[in-house]
C-alpha positions as CSV (number, residue, x, y, z in Angstrom):
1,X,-12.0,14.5,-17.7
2,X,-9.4,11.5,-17.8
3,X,-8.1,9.2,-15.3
4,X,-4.5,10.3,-13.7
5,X,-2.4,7.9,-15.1
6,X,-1.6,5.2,-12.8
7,X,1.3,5.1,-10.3
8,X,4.0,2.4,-10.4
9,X,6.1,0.8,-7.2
10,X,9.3,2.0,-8.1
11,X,11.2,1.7,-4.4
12,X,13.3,-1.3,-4.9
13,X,14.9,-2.2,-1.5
14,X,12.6,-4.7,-0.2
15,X,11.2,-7.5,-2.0
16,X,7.5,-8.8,-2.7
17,X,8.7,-12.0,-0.6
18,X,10.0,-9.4,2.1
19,X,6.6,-7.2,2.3
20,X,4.3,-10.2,2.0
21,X,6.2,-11.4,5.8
22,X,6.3,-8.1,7.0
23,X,2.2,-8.4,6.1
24,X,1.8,-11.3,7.8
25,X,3.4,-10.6,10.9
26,X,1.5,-6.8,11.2
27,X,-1.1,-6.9,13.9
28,X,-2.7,-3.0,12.6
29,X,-5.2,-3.4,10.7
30,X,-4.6,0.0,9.1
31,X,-1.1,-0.6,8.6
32,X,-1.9,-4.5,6.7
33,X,-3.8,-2.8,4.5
34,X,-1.5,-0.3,3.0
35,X,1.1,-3.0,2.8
36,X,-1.3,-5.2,0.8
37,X,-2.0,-2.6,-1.5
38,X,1.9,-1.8,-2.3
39,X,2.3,-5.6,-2.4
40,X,-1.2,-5.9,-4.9
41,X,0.5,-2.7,-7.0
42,X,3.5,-4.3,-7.4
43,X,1.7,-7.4,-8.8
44,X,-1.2,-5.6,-11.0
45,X,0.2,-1.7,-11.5
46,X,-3.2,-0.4,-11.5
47,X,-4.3,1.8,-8.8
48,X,-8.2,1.6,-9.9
49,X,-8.1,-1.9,-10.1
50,X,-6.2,-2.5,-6.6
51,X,-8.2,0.5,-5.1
52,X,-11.6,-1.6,-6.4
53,X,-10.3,-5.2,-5.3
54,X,-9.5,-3.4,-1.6
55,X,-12.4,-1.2,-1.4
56,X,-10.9,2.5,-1.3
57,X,-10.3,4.9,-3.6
58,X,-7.9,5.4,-6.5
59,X,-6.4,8.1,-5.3
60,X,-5.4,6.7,-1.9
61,X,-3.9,3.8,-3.5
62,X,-1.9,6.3,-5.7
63,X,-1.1,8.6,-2.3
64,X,0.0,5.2,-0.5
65,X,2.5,4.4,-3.0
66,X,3.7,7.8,-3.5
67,X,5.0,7.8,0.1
68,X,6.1,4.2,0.1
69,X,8.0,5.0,-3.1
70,X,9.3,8.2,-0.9
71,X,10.0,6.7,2.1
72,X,10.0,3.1,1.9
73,X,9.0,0.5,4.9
74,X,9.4,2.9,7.7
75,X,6.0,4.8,5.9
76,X,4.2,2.2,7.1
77,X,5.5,2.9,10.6
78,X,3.8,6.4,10.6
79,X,1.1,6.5,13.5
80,X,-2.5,6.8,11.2
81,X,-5.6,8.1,12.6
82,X,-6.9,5.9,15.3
83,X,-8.8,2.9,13.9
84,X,-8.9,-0.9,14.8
85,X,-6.3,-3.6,15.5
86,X,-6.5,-6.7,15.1
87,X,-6.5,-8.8,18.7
C-alpha cells in the first residue's frame, strides 16, 4: 500500500513571519503545536517528515493543514480536547 501523497500549505493570507509571532505569543500548548507544524510544512512540505520531527502522526499533520488550508488562523482558535497549558 503507498503513502498518501503529501499535503501542501496552500492558504496564503498570513505569512511564515506572521505565524511564527502568533507562535510565540500562544500560551496552549495544543494550539503551539499545530501552529508549528503549519509553520514546519510550509518550510519542509512533507507531512511524514514534520509528523516524525514533532512526534505525531502523518495523517494529523495532513488533517491539520487541511483545515488550516480551509479555514485559515481562526482554526487554530477552535477549543481542542482538554490538554495542558503552558503557565
Amino acid at each position: 500500500m503507498s503513502r498518501p501523497a503529501s499535503i501542501l500549505v496552500t492558504r496564503k493570507d498570513v505569512t511564515l513571519q506572521e505565524l511564527k509571532k502568533l507562535y510565540k505569543k500562544t500560551r496552549d500548548l495544543a494550539k503551539g503545536l499545530k501552529i508549528l507544524a503549519i509553520i514546519d510544512m510550509i518550510i519542509y512540505e512533507n507531512a511524514e517528515e514534520v509528523a516524525q520531527f514533532l512526534q505525531l502522526e502523518a495523517d494529523t499533520v495532513r488533517r491539520w493543514v487541511q483545515e488550516y488550508n480551509a479555514e485559515g488562523v481562526t482554526v487554530f482558535e477552535k477549543k481542542s480536547a482538554s490538554g495542558p497549558t503552558a503557565n
